[in-house]
C-alpha positions in Angstrom: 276.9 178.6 73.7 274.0 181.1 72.4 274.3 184.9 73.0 271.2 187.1 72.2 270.8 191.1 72.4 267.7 193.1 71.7 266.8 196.5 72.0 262.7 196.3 73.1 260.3 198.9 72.5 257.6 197.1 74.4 256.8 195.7 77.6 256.2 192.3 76.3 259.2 191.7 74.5 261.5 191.1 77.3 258.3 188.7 78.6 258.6 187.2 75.2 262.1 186.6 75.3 261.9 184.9 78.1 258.9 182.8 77.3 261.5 180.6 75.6 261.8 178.8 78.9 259.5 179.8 81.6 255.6 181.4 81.3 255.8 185.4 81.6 254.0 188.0 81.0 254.2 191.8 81.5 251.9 194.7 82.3 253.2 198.5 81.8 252.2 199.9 85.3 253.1 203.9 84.3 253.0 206.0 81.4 255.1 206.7 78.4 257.2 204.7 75.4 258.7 202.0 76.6 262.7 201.1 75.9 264.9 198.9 76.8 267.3 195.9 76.7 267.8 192.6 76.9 270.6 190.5 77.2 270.9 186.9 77.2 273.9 184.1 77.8 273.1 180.3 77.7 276.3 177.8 78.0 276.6 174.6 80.0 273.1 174.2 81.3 273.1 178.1 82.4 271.4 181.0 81.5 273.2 184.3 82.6 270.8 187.1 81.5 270.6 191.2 82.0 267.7 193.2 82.1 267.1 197.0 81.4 263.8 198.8 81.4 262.7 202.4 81.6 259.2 201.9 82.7 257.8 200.3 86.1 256.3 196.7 84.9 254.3 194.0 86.5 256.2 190.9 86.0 253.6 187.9 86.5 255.6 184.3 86.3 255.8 180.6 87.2 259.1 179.5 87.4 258.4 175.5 86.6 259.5 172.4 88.4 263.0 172.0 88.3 264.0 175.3 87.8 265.3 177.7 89.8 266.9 182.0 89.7 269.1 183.8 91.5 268.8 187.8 90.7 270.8 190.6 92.3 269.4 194.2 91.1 272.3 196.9 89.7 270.2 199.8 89.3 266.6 200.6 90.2 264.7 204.1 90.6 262.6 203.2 93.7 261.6 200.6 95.7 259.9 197.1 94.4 258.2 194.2 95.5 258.1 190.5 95.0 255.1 189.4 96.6 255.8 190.7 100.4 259.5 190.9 100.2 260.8 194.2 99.1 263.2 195.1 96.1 266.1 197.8 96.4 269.4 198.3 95.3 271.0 195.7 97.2 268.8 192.5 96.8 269.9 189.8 96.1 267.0 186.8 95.6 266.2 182.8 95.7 263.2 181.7 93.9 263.0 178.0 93.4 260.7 176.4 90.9 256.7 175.3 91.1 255.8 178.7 92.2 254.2 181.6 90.8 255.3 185.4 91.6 254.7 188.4 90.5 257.0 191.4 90.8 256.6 195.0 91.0 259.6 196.2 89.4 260.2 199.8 89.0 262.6 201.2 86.4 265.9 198.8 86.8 268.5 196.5 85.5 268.7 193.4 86.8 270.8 190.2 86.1 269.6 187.2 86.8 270.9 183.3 86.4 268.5 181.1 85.3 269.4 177.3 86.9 268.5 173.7 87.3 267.3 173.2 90.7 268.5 169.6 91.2 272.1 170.8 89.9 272.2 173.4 92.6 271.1 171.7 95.6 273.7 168.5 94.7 276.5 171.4 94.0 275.5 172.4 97.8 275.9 169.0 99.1 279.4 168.6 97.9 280.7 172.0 98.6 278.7 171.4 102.2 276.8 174.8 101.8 273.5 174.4 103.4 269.9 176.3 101.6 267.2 177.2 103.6 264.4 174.9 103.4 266.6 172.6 100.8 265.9 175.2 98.5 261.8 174.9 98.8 261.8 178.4 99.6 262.0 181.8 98.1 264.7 184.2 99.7 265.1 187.8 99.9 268.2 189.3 101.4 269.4 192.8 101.5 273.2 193.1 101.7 275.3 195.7 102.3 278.0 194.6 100.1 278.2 194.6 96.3 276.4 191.3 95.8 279.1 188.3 94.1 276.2 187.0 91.9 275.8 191.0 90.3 279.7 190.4 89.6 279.7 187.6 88.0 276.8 188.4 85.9 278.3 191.4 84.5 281.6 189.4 84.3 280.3 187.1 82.2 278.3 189.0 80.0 280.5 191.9 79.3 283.5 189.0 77.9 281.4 186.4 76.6 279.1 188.8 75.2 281.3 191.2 73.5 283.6 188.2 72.0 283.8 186.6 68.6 281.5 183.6 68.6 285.0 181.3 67.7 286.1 182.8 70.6 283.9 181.8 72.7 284.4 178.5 71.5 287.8 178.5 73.0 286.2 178.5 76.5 286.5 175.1 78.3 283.3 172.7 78.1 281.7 172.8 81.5 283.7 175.5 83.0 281.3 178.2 83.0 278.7 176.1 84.0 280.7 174.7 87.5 281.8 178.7 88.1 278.2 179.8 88.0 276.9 176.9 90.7 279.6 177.1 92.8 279.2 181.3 93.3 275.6 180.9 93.1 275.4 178.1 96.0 277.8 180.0 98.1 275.4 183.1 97.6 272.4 181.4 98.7 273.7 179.3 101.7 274.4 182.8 102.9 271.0 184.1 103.3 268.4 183.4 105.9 264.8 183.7 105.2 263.1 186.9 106.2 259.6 186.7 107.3 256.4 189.2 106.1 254.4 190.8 108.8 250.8 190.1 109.2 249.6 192.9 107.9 251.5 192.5 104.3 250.5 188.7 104.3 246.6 189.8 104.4 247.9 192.7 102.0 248.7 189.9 99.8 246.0 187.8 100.0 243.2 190.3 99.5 245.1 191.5 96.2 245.6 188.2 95.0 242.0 187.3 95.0 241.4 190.8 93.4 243.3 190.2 90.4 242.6 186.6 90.2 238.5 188.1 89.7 240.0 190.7 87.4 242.0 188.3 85.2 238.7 185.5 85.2 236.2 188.5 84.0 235.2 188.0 80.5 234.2 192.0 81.2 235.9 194.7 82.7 235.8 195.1 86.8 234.8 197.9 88.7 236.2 198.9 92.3 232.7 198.4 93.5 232.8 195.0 91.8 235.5 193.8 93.6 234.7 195.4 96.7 231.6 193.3 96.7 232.9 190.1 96.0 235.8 190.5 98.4 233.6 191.8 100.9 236.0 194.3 101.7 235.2 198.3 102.3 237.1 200.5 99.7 239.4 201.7 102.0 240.7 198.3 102.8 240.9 197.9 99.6 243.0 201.0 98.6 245.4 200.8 101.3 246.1 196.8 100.3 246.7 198.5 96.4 249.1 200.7 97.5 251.1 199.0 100.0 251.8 196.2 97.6 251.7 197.7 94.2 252.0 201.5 94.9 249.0 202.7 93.3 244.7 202.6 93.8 242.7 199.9 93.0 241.3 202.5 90.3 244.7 203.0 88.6 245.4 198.9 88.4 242.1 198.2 86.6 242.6 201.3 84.0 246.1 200.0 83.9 245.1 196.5 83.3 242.6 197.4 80.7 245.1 199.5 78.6 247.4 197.1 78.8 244.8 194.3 77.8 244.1 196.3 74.7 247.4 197.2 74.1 248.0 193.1 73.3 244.4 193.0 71.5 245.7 195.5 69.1 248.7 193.6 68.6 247.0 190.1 68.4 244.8 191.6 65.5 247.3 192.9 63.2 246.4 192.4 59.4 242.2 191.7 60.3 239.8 193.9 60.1 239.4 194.4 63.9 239.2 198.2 65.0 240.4 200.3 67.8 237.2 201.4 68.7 235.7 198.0 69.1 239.0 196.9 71.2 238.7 200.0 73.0 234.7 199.3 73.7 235.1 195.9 75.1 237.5 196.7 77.3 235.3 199.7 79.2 236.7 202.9 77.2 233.8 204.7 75.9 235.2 208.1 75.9 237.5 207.8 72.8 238.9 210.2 72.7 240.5 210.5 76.6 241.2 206.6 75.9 243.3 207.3 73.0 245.5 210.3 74.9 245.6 208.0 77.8 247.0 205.1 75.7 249.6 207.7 74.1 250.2 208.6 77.4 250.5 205.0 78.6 252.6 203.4 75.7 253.8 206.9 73.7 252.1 205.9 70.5 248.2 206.1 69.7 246.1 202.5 69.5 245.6 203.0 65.6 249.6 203.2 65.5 249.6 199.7 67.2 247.2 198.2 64.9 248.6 199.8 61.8 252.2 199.1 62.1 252.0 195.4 61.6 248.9 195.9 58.7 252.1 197.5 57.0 254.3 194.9 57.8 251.8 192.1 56.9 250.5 193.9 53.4 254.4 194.3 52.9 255.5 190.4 53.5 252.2 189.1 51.4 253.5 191.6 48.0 257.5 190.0 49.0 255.7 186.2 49.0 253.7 187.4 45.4 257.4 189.0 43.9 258.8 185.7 44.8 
């Protein structure tokens, strides 16, 4: 049984945490510092984890073969959005494994279980609880009820978390493990797939293949740029942005470039790499508006970002010479 807690400062480290067992990664859609908290719970096979954040984020991830989540939202400022299904207080979510998402999550907390797919479906055949599609497909369900899977969750990581480590030797091998699956099966057997309308299916698909050309570019992407390559007018364009994501075309490329140079900065602590050359290959030519929009976007300056781990690295090279 492993039990880890961390305080983030940064919209990657909760993507880095979970890194450990899926690919994620995280872009800070709005402005200011961000904080908040991470919990996680592995025992028999299970991960039971709780996430916190102050800041809206877009989550991009591929849940791999053989894996699968179930996630029930606690709190959560305003409405989100994975892919065409919407996220609110009382949402509880299937999303089986081989897939991509991405996920417009406003400031939340979340718990999630992270599961072996095989395990669940064969738990579902004994306990005779039918899934949707033999669990092929994502669900998205809005209850009216306090969801069972939030419950359990917070059950399990309030006791198990707050414990002694010999105490939570104590706990039964394989209990946990057979509690989670049979709540978790239960939960999904209840919901019934919900299906997107037209116009947030072409919604989806025309801001798809816009980041897809924004994420390829070895340069940074104008509106008219994508515009021309989608072969789509602006307004189409705009009113895709902001029914999926909530904000302009405009705002998600400036967002997307400060976030790219945000983890440029980072990469390049302890070289001799400069904010102003980050900042120039990434389309900010105006520094100083692109440094009071990055405070603005991350609540620190750019040479903060770079200079916090030259510290740290100058620091660790004079411990290794003492030793």
């Amino acid at each position: 049984m492993a039990w880890s807690d961390a305080h983030t400062v940064d919209a990657d480290e909760p993507a880095a945490l979970q890194r450990r067992w899926m690919p994620m990664r995280y872009d800070q859609v709005d402005r200011g510092s961000f904080a908040g908290r991470f919990r996680a719970l592995s025992v028999d096979g299970v991960i039971v984890a709780s996430e916190r954040q102050n800041r809206t984020v877009l989550k991009r991830q591929h849940t791999p073969a053989g894996s699968c989540s179930v996630s029930a939202i606690r709190e959560i400022a305003a409405t989100g959005r994975c892919e065409l299904d919407a996220l609110d207080l009382r949402t509880t979510a299937f999303m089986p494994g081989a897939r991509d998402y991405e996920i417009l999550l406003p400031p939340s907390d979340i718990v999630f279980f992270q599961l072996d797919q095989a395990r669940v479906l064969a738990v579902a055949d004994t306990l005779q609880c039918p899934i949707h599609g033999h669990g092929a497909e994502p669900l998205f369900v809005t209850h009216a009820a306090r969801s069972s899977v939030l419950e359990l969750a917070d059950a399990l990581l309030g006791t198990l978390g707050a414990c002694a480590p010999d105490e939570r030797r104590d706990v039964a091998p394989g209990y946990v493990g057979q509690l989670v699956m049979s709540h978790v099966v239960e939960a999904v057997s209840a919901m019934s797939r919900r299906t997107a309308p037209a116009s947030l299916a072409n919604a989806r698909r025309i801001t798809r293949a816009a980041r897809a050309l924004v994420e390829a570019a070895e340069e940074p992407l104008t509106v008219l740029d994508l515009c021309r390559e989608l072969k789509v007018s602006r307004a189409t364009l705009q009113r895709c942005f902001e029914h999926l994501y909530g904000i302009p075309p405009l705002m998600f490329l400036r967002m997307h470039r400060l976030n790219a140079v945000r983890r440029a900065l980072i990469a390049a602590r302890g070289t001799a790499t400069t904010v102003t050359a980050v900042a120039m290959k990434w389309g900010f030519f105006h520094l100083a508006r692109f440094a009071s929009d990055y405070r603005a976007q991350f609540g620190e300056l750019p040479s903060v970002t770079l200079g916090h781990a030259r510290g740290a690295a100058r620091a660790e090279a004079g411990a290794s010479a003492s030793a």
